[in-house]
C-alpha positions in Angstrom: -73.5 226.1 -79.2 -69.9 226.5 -80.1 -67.1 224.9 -77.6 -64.3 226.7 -76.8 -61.2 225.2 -74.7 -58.0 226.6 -73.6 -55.7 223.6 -72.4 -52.2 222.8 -72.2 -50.3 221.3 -74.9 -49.0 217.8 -74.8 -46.5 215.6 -76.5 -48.9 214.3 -79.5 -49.7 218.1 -80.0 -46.1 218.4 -81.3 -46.9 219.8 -84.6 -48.4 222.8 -83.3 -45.5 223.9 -83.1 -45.2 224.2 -87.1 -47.2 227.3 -86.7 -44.6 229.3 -84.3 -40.7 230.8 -84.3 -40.1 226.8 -83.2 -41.2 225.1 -86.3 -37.1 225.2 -87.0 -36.6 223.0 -84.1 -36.1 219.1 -84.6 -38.3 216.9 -82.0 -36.0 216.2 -79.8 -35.7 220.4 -78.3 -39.6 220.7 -79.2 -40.2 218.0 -76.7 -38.2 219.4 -74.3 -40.3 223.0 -74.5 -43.2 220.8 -74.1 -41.8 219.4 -70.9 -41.0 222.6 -69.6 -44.3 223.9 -70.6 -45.8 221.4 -68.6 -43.5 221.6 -65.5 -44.9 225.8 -66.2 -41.0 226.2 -65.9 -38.2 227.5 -68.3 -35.3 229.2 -67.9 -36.6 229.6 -64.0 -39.6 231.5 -65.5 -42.8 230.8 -65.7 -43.4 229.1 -69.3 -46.7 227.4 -70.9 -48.2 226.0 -73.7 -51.9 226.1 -74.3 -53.8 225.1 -77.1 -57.0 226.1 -77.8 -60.2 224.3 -79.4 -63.0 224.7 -81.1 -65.4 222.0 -81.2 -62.8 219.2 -80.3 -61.2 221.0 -83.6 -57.4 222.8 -82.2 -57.5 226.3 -83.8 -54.1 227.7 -82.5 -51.9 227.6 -79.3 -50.3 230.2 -77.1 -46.9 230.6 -76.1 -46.8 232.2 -72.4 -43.1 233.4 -70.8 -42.8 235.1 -68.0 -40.3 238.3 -67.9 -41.0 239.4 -64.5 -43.0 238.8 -61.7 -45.4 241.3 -63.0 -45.0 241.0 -67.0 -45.9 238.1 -69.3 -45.6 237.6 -72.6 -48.3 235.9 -74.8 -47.7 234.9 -78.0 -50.9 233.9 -80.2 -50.0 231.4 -82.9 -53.8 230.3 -85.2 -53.6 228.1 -87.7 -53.6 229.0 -91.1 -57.0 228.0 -91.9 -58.5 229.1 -88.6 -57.3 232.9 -89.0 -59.3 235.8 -89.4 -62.2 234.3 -87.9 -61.9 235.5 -84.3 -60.1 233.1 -82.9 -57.0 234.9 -82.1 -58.7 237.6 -80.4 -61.1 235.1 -78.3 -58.2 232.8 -77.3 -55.9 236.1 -76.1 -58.3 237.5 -73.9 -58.8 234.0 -72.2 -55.1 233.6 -71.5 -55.3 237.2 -70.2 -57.6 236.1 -68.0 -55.1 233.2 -66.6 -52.7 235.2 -65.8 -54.3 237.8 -64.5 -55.5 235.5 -62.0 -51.9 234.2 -61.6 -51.0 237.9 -60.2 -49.5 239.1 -63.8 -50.3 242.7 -63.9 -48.6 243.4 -67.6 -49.2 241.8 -71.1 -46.6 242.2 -73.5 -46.1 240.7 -77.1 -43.3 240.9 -79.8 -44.6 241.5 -83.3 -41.9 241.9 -86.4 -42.9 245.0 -88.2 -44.1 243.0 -91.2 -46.8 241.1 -89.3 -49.8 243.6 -89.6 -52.2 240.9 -88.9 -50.8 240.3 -85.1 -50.3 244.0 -84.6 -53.9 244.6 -86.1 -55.2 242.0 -83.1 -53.0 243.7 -80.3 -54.0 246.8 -80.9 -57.6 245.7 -81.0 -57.3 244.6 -77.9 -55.9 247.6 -76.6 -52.2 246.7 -76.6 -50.4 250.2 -76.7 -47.1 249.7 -78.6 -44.3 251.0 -75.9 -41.1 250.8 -78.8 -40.0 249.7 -81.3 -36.1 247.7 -82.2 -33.9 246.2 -85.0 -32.3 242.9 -84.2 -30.1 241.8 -86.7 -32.2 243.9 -89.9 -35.9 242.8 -88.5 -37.6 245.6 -87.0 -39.9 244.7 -84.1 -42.8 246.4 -82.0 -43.3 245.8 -78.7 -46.9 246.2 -77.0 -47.6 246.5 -73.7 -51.2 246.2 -71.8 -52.1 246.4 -68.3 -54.1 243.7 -67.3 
């Protein structure tokens, strides 16, 4: 039977990273997010990092930020290999499942218009998209769920 673990990231899963908008950073600020994630602090939000397994085998991470006391953002990031498999989909409902306990009553996630397979996974699990916005020539949707 297949092994599935959510857990937060540490400092030798730096290169996780690679596979998110932080792959740009040098080591030095991707340490420092991954000492804020594990203080669950940033910016005086709530911030974490979790990775999640398969079999002792990491699949992906999730990038969680706090907006408010009742929204959250999660950000699903699978590696390349691992996609379309389920993985995504399995790992965001379990981190909807932490913060739900945490008192978060709102989901929210940030997809550039161009990346149908994210959008494809929100809306399967029943992400409504609220808007939409340009920042600086990238179009974005923004989805919203009630958790």
């Amino acid at each position: 039977m297949d092994k599935f673990e959510l857990l937060p990231i540490t400092l030798e899963d730096i290169n996780l990273l690679d596979y998110s908008e932080y792959k740009g950073l040098d080591k030095e600020k991707r340490t420092e997010l991954i000492n804020h994630s594990k203080q669950e602090i940033h910016d005086e939000k709530f911030f974490k990092f979790y990775k999640f397994k398969l079999n002792d085998k990491v699949v992906g991470f999730f990038n969680v930020y706090e907006h408010s006391k009742s929204v959250i953002s999660i950000a699903p990031n699978i590696i390349e290999d691992c996609r379309r498999k389920g993985f995504g989909a399995f790992g965001l409902e379990k981190v909807i499942e932490k913060v739900r306990i945490l008192g978060y009553k709102i989901a929210m996630a940030t997809i550039r218009e161009d990346n149908i397979a994210s959008i494809k996974l929100h809306e399967k699990l029943k992400f409504e998209n609220a808007y939409n916005y340009d920042k600086q020539g990238i179009n974005y949707k923004v989805y919203l769920k009630s958790i």
